[in-house]
MIBABA-445142 format. One line per field, with one value per residue (C-alpha): chain; residue in three letters; residue number from 1; x, y, z. Coordinates in Angstrom, 3 decimals. Layout:
<nodes>
kette <- (A:...)
rest <- (ALA:...)
nr <- (NUM:...)
X <- (X:...)
Y <- (Y:...)
Z <- (Z:...)
</nodes>
This chain:
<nodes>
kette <- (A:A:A:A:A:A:A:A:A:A:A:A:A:A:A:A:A:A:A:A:A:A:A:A:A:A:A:A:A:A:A:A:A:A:A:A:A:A:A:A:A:A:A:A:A:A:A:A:A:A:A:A:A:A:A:A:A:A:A:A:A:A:A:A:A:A:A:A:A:A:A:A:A:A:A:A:A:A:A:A:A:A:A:A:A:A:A:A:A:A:A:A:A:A:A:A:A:A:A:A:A:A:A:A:A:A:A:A:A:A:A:A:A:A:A:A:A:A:A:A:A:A:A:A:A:A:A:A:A:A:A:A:A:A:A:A:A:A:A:A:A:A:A:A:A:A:A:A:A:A:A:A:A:A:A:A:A:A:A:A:A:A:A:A:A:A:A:A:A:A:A:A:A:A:A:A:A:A:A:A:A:A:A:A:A:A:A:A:A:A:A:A:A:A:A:A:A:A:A:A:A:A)
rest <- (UNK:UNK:UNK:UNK:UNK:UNK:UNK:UNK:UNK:UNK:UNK:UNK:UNK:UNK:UNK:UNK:UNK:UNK:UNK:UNK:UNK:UNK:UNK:UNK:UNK:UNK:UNK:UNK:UNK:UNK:UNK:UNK:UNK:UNK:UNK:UNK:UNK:UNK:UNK:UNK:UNK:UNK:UNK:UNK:UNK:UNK:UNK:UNK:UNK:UNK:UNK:UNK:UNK:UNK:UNK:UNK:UNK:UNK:UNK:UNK:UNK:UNK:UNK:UNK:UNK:UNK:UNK:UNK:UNK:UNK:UNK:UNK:UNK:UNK:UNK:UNK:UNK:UNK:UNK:UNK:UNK:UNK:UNK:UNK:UNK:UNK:UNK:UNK:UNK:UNK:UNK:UNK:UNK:UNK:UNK:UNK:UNK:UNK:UNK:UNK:UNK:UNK:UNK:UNK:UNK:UNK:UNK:UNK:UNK:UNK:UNK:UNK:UNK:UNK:UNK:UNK:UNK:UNK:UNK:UNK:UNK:UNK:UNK:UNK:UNK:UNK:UNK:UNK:UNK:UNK:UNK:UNK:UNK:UNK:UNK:UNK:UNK:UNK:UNK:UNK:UNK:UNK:UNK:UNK:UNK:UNK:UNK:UNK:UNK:UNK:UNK:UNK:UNK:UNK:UNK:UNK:UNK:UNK:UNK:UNK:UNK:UNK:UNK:UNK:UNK:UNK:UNK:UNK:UNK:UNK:UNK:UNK:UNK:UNK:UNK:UNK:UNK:UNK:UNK:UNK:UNK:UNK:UNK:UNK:UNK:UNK:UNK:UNK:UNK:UNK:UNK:UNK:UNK:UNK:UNK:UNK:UNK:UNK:UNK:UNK:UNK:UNK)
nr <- (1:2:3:4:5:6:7:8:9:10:11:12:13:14:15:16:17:18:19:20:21:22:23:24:25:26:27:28:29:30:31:32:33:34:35:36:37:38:39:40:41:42:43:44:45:46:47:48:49:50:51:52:53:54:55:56:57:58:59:60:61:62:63:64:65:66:67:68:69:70:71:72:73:74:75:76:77:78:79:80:81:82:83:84:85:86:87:88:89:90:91:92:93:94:95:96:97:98:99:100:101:102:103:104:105:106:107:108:109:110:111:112:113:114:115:116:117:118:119:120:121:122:123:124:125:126:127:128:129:130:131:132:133:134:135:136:137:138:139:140:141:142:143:144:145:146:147:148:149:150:151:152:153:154:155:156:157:158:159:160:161:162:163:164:165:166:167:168:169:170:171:172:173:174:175:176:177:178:179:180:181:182:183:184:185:186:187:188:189:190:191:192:193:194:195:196:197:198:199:200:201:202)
X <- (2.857:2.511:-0.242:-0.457:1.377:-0.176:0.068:2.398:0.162:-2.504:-2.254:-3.681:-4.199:-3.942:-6.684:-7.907:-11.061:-12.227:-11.437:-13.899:-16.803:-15.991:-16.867:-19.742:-21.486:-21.195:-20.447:-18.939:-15.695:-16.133:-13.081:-13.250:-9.592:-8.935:-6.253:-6.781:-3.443:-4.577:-7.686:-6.531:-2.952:-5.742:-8.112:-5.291:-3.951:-7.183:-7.453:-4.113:-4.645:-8.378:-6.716:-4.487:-2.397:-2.451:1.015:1.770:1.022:3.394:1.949:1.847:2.389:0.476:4.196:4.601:1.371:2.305:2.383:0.840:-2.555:-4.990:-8.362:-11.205:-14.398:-17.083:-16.799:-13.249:-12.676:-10.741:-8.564:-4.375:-2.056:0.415:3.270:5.137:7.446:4.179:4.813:1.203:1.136:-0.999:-3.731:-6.422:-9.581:-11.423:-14.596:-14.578:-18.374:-17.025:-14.544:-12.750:-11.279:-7.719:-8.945:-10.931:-7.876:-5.307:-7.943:-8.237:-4.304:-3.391:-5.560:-4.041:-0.357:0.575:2.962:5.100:4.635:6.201:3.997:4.964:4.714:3.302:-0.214:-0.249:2.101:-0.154:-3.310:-1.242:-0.175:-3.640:-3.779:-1.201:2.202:5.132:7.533:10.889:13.151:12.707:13.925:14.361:12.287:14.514:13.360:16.099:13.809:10.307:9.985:8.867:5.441:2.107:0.915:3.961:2.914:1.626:5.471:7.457:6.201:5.430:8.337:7.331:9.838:9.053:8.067:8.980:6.400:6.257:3.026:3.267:0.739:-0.746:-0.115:1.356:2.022:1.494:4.006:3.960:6.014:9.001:8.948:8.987:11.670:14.325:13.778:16.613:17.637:18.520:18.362:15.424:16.996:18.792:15.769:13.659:16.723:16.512:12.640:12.599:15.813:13.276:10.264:12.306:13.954:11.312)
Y <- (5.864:3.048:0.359:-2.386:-5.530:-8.028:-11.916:-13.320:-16.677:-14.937:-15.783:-14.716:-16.938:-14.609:-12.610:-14.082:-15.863:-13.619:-10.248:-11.435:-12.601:-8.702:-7.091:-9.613:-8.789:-5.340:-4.296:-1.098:-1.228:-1.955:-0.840:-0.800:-0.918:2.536:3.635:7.238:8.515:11.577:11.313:8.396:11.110:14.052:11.333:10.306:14.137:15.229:12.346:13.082:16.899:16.228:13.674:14.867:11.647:12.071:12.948:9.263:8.344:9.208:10.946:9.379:11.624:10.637:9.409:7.393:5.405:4.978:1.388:1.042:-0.845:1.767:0.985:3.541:2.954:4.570:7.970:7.854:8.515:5.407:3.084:1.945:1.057:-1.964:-1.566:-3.611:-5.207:-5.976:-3.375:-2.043:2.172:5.053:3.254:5.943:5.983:9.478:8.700:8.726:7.403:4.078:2.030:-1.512:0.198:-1.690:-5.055:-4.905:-2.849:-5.671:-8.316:-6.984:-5.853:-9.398:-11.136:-8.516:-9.700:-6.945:-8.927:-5.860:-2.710:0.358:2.352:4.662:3.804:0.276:0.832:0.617:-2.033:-4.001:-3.045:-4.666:-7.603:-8.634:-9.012:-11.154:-9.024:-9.650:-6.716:-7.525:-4.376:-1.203:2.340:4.946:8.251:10.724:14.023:15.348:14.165:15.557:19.285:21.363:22.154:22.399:19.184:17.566:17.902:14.584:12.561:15.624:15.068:11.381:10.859:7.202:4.737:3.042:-0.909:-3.243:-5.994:-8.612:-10.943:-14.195:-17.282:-19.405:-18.713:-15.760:-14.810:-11.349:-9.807:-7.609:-4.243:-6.327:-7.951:-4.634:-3.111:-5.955:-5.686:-5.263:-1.492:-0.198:2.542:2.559:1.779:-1.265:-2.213:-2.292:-4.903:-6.878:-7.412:-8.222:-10.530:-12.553:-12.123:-13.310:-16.178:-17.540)
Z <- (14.372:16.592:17.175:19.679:19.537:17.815:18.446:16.184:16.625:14.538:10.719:7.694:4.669:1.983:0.365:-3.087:-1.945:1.110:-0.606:-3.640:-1.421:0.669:-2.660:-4.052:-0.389:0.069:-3.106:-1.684:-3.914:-7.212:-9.170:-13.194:-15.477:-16.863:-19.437:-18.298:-16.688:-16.568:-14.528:-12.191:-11.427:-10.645:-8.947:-6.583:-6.226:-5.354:-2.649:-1.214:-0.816:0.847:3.382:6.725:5.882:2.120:2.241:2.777:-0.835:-3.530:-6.106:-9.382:-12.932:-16.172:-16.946:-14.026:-15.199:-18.681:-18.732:-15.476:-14.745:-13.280:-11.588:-10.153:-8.603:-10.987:-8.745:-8.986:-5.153:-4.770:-6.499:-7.414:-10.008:-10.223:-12.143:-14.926:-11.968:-10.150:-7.446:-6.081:-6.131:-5.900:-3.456:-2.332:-0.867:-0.956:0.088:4.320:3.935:2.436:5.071:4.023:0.954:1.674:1.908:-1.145:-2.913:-2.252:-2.838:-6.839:-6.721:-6.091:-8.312:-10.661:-10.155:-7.673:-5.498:-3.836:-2.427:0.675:3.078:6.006:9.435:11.606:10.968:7.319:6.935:9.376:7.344:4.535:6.723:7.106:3.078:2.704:2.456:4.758:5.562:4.761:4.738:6.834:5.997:8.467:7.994:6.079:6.748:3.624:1.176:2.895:1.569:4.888:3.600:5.752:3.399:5.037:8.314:9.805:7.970:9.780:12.785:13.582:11.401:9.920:8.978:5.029:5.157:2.522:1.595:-0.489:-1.078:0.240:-0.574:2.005:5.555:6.885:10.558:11.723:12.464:16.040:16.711:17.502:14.209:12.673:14.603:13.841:10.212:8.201:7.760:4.769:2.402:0.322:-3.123:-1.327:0.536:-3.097:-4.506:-1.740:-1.635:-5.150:-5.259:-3.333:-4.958:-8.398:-6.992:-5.358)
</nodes>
């Protein structure tokens, strides 16, 4: 899943002011705390199984969220979760009427204390670029862990490799397909240690 190279001139100075004024504007992303597990896991099922590249979000069990904080917009069609460790999971939009759902997602994440996250493939870890995170780590696609379902489809075939990120303040340069292809490689478990070695010693 490839996108054009980008300028690695272009920068990006984070999202905490310009993702609030996005949602004070156009108000088309308003997301409200929830302690419901339960309906933000069938909210986010529901949003994978309606979407072609809904199997690109992990789904998240009532357990998974259990000390998770949740947010949904009031028609619960979009929203995430951040973690205890401050990792950012579960982010959906199921509305196709409504577009700029990820900028105004990482905008409240941040301000939130998400600080790390993993997508598949270039153009999501560029969407995420844009907000702020830098990729780190990269782990090739592993089709052994993909079951071979129809829902599967669009991971088995463009096979996707998983980005690391990790927010970082200020400035950041975007990266362009070479930066992402001479990322470190590692397996996922490693790549998760060595993004948030970083993030704790910072």
């Amino acid at each position: 899943m490839q996108v054009g190279k980008m300028s690695t001139k272009r920068t990006h100075r984070g999202t905490r002011g310009h993702g609030r004024k996005y949602n004070r504007s156009g108000r088309k992303f308003i997301f409200n705390p929830t302690h419901d597990a339960v309906a933000f896991s069938g909210a986010l099922e529901e949003a994978r199984q309606s979407n072609p590249h809904g199997c690109c979000v992990s789904p998240q069990s009532p357990q998974d969220l259990r000390d998770a904080k949740m947010f949904l917009t009031q028609d619960k069609k979009t929203g995430f979760a951040i973690l205890p460790d401050g990792d950012i999971v579960g982010v959906f939009n199921g509305n196709a009427t409504k577009r700029g759902a990820v900028n105004a997602i990482m905008s409240q994440a941040v301000s939130e204390g998400g600080d790390r996250l993993d997508c598949y493939g270039i153009a999501l870890a560029t969407m995420y670029a844009r907000n702020g995170f830098v990729p780190v780590a990269r782990v090739p696609f592993a089709e052994e862990y993909v079951d071979k379902t129809p829902f599967n489809e669009f991971l088995l075939k463009e096979r996707p490799d998983v980005f690391v990120m990790k927010y970082a303040s200020g400035s950041v340069t975007m990266p362009d397909a070479d930066t992402f292809a001479t990322l470190p490689t590692m397996e996922y478990d490693d790549a998760m240690r060595y993004r948030d070695l970083q993030l704790n010693t910072r």
